[in-house]
PAFIVO-55926 format. One record per residue: residue in three letters; x, y, z of N, C-alpha, C in turn; chain. Coordinates in steps of 0.001 Angstrom, whole numbers, padded with zeros to 6 digits. Each point is the difference from the previous one (the first is absolute). Layout:
REM residues N
{ALA,{X,Y,Z},{X,Y,Z},{X,Y,Z},A}
...
REM end
This chain:
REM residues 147
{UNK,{009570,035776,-009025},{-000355,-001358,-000338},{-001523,-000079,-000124},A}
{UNK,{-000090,-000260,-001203},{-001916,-000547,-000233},{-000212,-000755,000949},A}
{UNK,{-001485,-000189,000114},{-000815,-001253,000727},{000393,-001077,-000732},A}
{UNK,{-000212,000172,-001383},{000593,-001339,-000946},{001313,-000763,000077},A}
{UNK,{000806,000393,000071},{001537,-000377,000891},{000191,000211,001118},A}
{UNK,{-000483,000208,000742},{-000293,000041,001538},{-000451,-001585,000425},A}
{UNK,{-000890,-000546,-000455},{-000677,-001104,-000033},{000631,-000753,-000936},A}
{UNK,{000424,-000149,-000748},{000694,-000877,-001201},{000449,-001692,000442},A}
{UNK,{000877,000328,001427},{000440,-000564,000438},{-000919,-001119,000506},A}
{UNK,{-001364,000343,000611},{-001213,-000859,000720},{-000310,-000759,-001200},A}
{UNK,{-000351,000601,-001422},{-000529,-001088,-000708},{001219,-000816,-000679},A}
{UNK,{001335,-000160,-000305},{000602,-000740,000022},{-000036,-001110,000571},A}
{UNK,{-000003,000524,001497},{-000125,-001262,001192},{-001281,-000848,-000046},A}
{UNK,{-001448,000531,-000164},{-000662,-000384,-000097},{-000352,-001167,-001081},A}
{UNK,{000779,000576,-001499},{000096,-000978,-001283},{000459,-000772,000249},A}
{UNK,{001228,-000204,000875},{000797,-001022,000251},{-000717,-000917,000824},A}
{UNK,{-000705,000192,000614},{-000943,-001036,001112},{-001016,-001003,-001062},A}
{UNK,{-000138,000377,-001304},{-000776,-000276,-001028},{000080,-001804,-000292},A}
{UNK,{001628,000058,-000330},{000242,-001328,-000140},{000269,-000819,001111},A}
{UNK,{000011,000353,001240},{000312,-001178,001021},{-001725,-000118,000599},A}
{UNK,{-000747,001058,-000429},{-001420,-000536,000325},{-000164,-000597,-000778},A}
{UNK,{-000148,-000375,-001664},{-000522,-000848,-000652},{000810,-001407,000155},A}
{UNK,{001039,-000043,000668},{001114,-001092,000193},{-000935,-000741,001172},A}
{UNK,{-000493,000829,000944},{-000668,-000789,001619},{-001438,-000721,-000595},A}
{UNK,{-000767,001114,-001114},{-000639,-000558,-000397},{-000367,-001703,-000781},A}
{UNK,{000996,000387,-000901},{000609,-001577,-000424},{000056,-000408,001426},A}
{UNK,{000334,000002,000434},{000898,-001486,001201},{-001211,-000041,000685},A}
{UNK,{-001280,001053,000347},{-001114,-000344,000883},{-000754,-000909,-001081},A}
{UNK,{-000108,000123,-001029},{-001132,-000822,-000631},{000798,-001402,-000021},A}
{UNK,{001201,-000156,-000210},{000735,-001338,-000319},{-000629,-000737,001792},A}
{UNK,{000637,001145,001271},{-000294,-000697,001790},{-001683,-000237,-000235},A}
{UNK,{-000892,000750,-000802},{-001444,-000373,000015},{-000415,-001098,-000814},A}
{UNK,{000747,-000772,-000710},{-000246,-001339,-000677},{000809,-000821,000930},A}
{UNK,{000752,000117,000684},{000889,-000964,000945},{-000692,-000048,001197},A}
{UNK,{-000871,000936,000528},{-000827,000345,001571},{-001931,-000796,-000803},A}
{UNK,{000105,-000019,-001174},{-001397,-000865,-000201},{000291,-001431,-000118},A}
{UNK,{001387,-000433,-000664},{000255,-001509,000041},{-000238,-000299,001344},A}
{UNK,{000686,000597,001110},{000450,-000016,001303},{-001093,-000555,000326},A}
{UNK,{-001036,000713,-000198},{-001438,-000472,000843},{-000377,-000724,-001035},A}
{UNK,{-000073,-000450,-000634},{-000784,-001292,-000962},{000792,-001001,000892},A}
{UNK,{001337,000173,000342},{000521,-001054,000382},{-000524,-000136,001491},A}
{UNK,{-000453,000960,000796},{-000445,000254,001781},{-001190,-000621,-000629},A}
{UNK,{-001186,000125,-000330},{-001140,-000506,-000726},{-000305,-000974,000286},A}
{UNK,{000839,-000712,-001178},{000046,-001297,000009},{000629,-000848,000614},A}
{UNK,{000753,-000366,001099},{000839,-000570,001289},{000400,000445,000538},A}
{UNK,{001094,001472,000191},{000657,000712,000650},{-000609,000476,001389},A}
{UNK,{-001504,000193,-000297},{-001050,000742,001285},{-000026,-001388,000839},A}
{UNK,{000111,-001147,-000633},{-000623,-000904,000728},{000831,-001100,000522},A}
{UNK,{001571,-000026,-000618},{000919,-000173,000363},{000499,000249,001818},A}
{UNK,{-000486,001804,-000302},{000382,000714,001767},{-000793,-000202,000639},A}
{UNK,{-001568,-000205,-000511},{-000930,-000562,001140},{000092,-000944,000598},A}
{UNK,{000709,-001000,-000549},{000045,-001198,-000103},{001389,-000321,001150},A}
{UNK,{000785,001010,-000277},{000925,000162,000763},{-000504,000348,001730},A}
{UNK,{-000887,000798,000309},{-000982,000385,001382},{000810,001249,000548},A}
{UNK,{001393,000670,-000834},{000721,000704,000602},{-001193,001791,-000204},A}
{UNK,{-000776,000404,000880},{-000241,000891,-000120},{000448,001814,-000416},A}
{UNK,{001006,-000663,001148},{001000,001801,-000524},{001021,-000006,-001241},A}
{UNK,{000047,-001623,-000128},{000757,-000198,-001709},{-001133,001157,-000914},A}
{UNK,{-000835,-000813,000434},{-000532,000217,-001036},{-000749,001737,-000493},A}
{UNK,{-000291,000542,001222},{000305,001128,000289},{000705,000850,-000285},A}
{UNK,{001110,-000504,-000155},{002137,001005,000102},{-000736,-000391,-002072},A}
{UNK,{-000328,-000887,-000570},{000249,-000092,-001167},{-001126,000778,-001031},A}
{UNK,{-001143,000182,000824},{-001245,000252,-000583},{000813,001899,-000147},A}
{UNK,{000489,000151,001666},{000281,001771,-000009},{000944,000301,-001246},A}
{UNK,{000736,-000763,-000593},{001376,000557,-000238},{-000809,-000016,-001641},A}
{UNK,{-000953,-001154,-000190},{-000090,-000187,-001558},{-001067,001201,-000441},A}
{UNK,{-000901,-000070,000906},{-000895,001358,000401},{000127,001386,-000092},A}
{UNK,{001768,000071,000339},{000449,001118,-000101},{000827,000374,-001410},A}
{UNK,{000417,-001041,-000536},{000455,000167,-000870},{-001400,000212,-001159},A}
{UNK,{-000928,-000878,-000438},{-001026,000284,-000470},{-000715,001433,000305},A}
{UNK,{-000166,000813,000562},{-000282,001441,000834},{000819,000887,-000929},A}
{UNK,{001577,-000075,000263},{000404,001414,-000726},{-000053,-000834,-001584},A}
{UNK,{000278,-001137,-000388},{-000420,000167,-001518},{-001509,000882,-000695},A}
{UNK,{-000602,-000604,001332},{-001354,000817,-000510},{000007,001636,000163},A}
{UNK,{000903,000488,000528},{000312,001269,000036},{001192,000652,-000228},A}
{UNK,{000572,-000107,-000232},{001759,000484,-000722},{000308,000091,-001485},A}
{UNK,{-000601,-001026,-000603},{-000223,-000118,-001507},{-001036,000871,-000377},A}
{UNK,{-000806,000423,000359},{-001112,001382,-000801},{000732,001334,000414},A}
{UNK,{000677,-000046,000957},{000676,001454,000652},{001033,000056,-001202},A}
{UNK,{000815,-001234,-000073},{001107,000246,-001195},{-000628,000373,-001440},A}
{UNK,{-001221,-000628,-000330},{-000738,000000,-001198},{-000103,001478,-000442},A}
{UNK,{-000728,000727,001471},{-000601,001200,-000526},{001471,000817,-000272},A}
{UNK,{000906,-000310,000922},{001583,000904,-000123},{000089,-000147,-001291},A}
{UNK,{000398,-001004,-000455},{000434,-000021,-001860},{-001097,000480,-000468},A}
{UNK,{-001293,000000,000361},{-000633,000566,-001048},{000269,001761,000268},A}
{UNK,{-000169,000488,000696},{000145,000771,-000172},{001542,001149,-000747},A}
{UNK,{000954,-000837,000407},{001507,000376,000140},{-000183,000559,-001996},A}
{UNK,{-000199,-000615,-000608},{000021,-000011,-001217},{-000985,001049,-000832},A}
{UNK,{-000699,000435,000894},{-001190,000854,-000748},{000476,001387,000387},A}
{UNK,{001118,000030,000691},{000104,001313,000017},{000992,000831,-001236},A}
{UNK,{001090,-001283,-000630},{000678,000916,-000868},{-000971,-000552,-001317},A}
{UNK,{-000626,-001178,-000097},{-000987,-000020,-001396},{-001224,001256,000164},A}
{UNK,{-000656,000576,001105},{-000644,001493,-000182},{001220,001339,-000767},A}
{UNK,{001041,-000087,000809},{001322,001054,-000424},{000263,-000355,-001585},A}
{UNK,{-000161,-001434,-000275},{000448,000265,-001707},{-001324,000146,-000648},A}
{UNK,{-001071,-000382,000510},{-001291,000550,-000648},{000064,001633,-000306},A}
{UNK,{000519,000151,000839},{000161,001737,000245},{000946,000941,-001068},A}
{UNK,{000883,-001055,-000392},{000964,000423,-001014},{-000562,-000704,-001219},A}
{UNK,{-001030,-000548,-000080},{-000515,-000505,-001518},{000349,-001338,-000150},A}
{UNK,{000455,-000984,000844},{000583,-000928,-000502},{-001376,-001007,001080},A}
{UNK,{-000999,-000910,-000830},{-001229,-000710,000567},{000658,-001144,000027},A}
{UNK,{000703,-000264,-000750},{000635,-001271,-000132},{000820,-000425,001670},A}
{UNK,{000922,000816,000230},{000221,-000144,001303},{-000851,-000598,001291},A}
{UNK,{-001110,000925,-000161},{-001236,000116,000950},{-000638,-001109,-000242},A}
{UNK,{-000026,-001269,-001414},{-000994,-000782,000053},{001020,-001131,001013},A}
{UNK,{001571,000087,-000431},{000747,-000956,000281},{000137,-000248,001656},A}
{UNK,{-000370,001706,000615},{-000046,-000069,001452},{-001300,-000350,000419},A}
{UNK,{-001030,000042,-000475},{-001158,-000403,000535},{-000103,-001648,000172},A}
{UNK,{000775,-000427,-001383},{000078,-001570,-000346},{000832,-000164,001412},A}
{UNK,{000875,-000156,000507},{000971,-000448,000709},{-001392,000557,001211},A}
{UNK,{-000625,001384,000637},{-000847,-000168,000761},{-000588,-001105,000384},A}
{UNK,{-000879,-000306,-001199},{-001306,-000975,000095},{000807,-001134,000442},A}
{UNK,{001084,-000329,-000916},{000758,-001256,000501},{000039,-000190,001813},A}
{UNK,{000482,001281,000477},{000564,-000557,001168},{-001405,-000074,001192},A}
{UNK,{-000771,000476,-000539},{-000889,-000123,000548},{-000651,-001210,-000009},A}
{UNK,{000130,-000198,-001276},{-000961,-001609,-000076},{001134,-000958,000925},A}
{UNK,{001232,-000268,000125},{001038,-000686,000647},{-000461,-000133,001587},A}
{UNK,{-000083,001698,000351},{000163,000382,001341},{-001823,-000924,000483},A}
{UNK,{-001109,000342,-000563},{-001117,-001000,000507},{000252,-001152,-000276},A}
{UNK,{000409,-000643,-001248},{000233,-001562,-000019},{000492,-000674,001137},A}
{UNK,{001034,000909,000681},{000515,-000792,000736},{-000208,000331,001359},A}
{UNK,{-001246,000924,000273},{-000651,000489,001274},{-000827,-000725,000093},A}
{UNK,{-000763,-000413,-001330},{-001177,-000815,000446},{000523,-001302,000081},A}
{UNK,{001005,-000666,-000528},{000620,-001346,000617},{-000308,-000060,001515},A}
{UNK,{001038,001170,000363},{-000196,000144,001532},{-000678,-000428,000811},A}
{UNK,{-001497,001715,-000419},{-001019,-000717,000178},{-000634,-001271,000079},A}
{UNK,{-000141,-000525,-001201},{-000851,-001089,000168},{000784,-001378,000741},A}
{UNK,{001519,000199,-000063},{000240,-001189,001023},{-000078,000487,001948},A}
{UNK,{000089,001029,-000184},{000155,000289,001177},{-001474,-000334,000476},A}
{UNK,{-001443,000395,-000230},{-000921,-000200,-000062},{-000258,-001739,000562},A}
{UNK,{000528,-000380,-001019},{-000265,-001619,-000049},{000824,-000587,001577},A}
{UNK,{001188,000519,-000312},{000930,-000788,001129},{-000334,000458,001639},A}
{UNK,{-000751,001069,000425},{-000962,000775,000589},{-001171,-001316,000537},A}
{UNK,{-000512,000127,-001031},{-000997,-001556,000048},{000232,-001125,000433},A}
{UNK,{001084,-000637,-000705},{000688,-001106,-000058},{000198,-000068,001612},A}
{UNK,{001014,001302,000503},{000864,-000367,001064},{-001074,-000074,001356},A}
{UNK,{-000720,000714,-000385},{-001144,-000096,001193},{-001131,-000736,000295},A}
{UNK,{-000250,-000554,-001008},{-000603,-001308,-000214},{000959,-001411,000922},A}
{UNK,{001133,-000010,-000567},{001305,-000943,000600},{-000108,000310,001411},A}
{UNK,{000180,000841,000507},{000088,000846,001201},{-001253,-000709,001097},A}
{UNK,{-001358,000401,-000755},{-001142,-000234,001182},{-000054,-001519,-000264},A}
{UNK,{000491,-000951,-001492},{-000402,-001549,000510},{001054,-000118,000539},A}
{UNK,{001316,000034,000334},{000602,-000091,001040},{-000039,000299,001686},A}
{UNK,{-000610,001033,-000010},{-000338,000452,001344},{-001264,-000985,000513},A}
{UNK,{-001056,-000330,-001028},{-001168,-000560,000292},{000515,-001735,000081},A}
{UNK,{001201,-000296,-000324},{000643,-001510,000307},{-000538,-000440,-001242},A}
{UNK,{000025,000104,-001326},{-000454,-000818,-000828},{001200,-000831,-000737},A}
REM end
């Protein structure tokens, strides 16, 4: 048995991981427009709603959980990004190899794609997580300070 069919089996499995990463991808950028409304909506009354409320560890239990969810968007979506990008460049190099560029431009295209997906929706993350970071700790000390 070659090395080449020896292994055959790994990149099958691996291709197959191709489309349910670009599938998570979709669904992180769709949760990263639903996690920025979220906070337009904390923003603008929601922060001040719970202050308003005086419940400290409410507000606490809500800051951790949204915090956390904002956290792995900012990190789970570039891990998936770089997976698809890469998953695809390995049989568009193999048909480069057999003469066929056309292949290779179509896998690079689907690359760049998932890459651009996988940050779009890291830096959502990011930047709400960032904000709500702010937000919640701001809420936090005028509460503690009795305001």
């Amino acid at each position: 048995m070659s090395d080449a069919t020896s292994f055959a089996w790994l990149h099958d499995a691996v291709t197959w991981l191709l489309t349910p990463a670009l599938a998570a991808l979709l669904f992180a950028c769709a949760v990263a427009a639903i996690e920025a409304g979220i906070a337009v909506g904390e923003r603008f009354g929601g922060l001040s709603r719970l202050r308003a409320a005086g419940d400290v560890g409410a507000l606490q239990k809500i800051a951790r959980h949204r915090l956390e969810r904002a956290d792995l968007l900012a990190r789970i979506p570039p891990m998936l990004g770089l997976m698809a990008t890469i998953i695809p460049l390995g049989p568009g190099l193999a048909a480069l190899g057999q003469g066929n560029p056309a292949q290779l431009a179509s896998a690079v295209t689907v690359a760049f794609d998932a890459t651009v997906l996988g940050l779009v929706a890291g830096i959502g993350g990011l930047v709400v997580g960032k904000l709500r970071r702010r937000w919640y700790e701001e809420a936090l000390e005028a509460m503690e300070d009795g305001q």
